[in-house]
N, C-alpha and C positions, 0 to 999 in steps of 0.2 A: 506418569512416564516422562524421562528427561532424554537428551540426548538428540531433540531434532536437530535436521541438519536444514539451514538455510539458504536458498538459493535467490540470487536477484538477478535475473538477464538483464544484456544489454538497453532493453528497452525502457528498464523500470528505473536503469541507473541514470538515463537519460531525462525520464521525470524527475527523477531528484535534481538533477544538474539545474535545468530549466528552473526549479524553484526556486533553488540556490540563486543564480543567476541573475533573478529576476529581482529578489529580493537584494542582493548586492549591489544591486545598480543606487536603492537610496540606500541602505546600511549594511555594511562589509559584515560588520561585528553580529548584529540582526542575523543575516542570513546563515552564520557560521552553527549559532544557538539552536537554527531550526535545523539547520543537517545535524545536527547532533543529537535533537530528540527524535526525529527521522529514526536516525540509525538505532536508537539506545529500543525506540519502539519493535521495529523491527526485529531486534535481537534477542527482546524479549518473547520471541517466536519459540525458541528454542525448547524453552522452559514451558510455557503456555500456551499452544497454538489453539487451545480450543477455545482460548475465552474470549474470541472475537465473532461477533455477531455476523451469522449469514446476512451478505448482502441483501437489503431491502430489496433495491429495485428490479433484482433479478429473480429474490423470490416469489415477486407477480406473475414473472414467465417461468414458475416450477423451477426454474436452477435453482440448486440447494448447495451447489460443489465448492462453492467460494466464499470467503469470510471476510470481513476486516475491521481492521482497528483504526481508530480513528486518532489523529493529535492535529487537532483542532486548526485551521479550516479542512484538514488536508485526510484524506482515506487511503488507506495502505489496502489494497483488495490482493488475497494470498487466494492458497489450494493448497490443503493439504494432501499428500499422498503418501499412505505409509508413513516414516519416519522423516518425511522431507517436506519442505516447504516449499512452495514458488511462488516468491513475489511477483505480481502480474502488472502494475501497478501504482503509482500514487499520485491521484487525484484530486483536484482542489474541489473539495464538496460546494459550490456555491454556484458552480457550475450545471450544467445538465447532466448529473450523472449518468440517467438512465443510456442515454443514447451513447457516451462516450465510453461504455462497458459493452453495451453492445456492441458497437464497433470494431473494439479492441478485442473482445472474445470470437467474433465471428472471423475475423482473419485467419 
């Protein structure tokens, strides 16, 4: 089935920014590269939303509801629902995911 529709709230657009950001401070060009596989990953949601792996760390705590894809260091964590998507989302994996998903889910 094709046709999802993908959604990114303000909060997940603000992770991107941050990485962007961050990564711009030593290489402009650098950080441009990685929003753009950010994005290309993301969009690829459309097409494939199922072939991202339930979250690990939440499915220690039985959450099944949340998936994501990974573009290296960085974890895009969605939901799917219906024909729509909602980025919730993206994390630098090197960090303490577990706690920073809880966090974010329990608000």
């Amino acid at each position: 089935m094709t046709g999802y529709r993908v959604y990114i709230p303000s909060s997940a657009i603000k992770d991107i920014q941050e990485i962007v950001d961050y990564i711009s401070e030593d290489n402009p060009s650098v950080a441009l590269g990685i929003l753009d596989k950010i994005e290309n990953r993301i969009n690829s949601l459309k097409e494939y939303p199922e072939r991202g792996r339930v979250v690990p760390e939440l499915l220690n705590h039985n959450i099944i509801d949340y998936h994501e894809l990974i573009e290296t260091p960085w974890r895009i964590i969605y939901k799917i629902v219906g024909t729509d998507i909602f980025v919730l989302t993206i994390i630098d994996g090197r960090r303490n995911v577990q706690d920073i998903l809880l966090r974010k889910l329990m608000k």
